[in-house]
N, C-alpha and C positions, 0 to 999 in steps of 0.2 A: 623383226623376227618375233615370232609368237611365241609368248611366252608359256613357262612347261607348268604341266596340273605337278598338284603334289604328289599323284600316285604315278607319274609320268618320272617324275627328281628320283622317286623310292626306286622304278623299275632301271632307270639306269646307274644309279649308285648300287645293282646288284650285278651290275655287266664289267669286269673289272675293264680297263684300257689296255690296250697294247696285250691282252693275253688270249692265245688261241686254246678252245676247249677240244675236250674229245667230245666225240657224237655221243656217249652218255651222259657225260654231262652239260650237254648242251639239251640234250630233250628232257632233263628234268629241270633245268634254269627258264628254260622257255616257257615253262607253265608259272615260275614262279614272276615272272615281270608279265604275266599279261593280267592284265585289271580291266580288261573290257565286260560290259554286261552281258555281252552275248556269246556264241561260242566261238571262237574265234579261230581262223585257217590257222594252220602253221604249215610255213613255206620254207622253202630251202632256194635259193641263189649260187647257182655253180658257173665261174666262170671260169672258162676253158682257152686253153692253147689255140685255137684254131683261126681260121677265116672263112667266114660264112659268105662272104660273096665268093668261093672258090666251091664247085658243086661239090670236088672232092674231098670236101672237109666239112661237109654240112650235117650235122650231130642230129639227127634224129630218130625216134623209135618210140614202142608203146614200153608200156608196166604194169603187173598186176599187184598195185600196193597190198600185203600179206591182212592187213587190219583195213583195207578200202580206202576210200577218202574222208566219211562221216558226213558227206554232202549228198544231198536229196538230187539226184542227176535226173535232170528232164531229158528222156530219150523220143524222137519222131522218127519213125520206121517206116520212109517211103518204102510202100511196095505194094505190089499188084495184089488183086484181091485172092489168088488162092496161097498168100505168102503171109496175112493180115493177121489168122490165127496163131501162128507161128509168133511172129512176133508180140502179141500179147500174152504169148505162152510164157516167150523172155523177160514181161516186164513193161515194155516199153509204155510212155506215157500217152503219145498218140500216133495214130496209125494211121494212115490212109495216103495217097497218093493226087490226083489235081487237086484234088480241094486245098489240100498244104502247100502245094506250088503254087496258087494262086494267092494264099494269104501272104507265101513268101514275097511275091511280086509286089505285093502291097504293102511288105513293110515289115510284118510279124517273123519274131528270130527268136522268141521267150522259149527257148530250148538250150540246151547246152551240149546236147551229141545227139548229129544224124548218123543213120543206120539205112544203107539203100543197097542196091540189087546192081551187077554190072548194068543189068539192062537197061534199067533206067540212069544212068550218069549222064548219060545224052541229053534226058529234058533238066538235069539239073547244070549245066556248061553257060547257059545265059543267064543264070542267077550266080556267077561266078564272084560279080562286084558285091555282092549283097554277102554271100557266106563266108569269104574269102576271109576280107579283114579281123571278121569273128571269130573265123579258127572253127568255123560249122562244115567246109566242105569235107565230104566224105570221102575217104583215102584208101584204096586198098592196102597202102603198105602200115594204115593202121586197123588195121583188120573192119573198114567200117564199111563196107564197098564187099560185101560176101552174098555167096545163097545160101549160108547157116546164119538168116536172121535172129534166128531163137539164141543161139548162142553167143553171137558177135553183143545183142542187146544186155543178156543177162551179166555179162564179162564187162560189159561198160557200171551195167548197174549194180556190180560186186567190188568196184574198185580199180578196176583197168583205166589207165591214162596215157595220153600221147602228150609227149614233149618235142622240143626241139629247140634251136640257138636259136637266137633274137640277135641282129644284127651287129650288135656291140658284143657278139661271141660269150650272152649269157644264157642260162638252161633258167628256165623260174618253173616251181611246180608247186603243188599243195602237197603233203606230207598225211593231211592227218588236222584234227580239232585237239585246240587245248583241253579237251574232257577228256582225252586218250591216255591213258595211263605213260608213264615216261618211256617204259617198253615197247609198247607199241609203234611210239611216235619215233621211236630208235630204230624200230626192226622197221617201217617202213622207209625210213630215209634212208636206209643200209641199199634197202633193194633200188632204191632208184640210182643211189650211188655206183652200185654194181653194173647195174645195166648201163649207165654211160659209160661207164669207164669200157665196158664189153663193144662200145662204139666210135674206138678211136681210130680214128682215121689213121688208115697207115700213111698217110703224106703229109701228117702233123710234125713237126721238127720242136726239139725243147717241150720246157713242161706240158703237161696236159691239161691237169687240174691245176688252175691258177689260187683261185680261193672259192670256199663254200662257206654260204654264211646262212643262219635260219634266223628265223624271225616269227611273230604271229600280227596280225591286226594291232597296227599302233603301237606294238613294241621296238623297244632297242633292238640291231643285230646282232647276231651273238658269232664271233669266227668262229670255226673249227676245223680244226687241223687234218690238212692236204692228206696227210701220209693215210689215211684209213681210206682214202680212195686210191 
């Protein structure tokens, strides 16, 4: 086992044992044990009641975090050429249509949200193995798959994110940078808190929210208590 840095012993002798926080105080502790150089994610772990191999109980949805994510989101806005202005109008990072499905075919995925047209979902269905695992295919039911390009791109690049259960019936998401004031990084966990819970399957039985724990890059997990969700 690998043993712990000094600032690693400091950040968890500041996470008591055995004690669950509230969500205030958990987004201001969270700033105070991360000791990385750089900015670091701060995430949230909710795990939920449910069973994800059962369709009707598969927990997913988007969010518009209030303070965004603080991440530089690479957006590619396949779409046909009288759709192209539109989408640079939103923001997005590159624009264009085969040329991108060819680089796709070849390997290239340095993006982090597609943005495409119903029309074209059809040339993107054989690059299914390629986007799929990445969490790159484009969804309508997360608004990424629209003919309001300019909007669906701007709403990703303002802080809009899709979640969903991961098979051991956990939700992972980003919250927010440890440079985020402890309010911000509170009032955006709140809202993604809100929205699960707003997606509980009515064929869920017993608890819902199991535990929720945040954490940033390389820190301890901090619990926090069930009952605010």
């Amino acid at each position: 086992m690998a043993r712990l840095t000094k600032n690693q012993k400091e950040s968890r002798a500041k996470v008591e044992a055995n004690k669950v926080y509230s969500l205030e105080e958990a987004s201001s502790l969270v700033k105070e044990i991360t000791n990385v150089k750089f900015d670091a994610s701060v995430d949230l772990a909710v795990r939920l009641g449910v069973d994800p191999k059962k369709a009707n109980q598969m927990v997913r949805g988007v969010v518009t975090l209030p303070h965004g994510t603080g991440k530089n989101v690479r957006v590619l806005a396949l779409v046909t050429p009288d759709k192209e202005a539109e989408a640079l109008e939103g923001g997005a990072d590159y624009v264009g249509l085969d040329e991108y499905l060819q680089k796709i075919k070849d390997g290239w995925t340095d993006v982090d949200v597609i943005v495409t047209m119903p029309s074209v979902m059809g040339k993107l269905g054989p690059l299914g193995r390629v986007l799929g695992p990445r969490g790159l295919m484009p969804n309508p039911k997360t608004g990424t798959v629209t003919m309001d390009v300019k909007k669906a791109v701007s709403d990703v690049k303002g802080g809009k994110i899709d979640f969903k259960v991961d098979k051991t019936g956990i939700v992972h998401a980003s919250v927010g940078k440890s440079s985020f004031t402890a309010d911000k990084i509170k009032e955006n966990a709140a809202e993604l808190l809100n929205t699960i819970l707003k997606l509980k399957p009515s064929t869920t039985k017993g608890v819902y929210v199991k535990s929720i724990f945040m954490s940033s890059t390389m820190s301890p997990s901090i619990s926090i208590d069930t009952k605010i969700a």
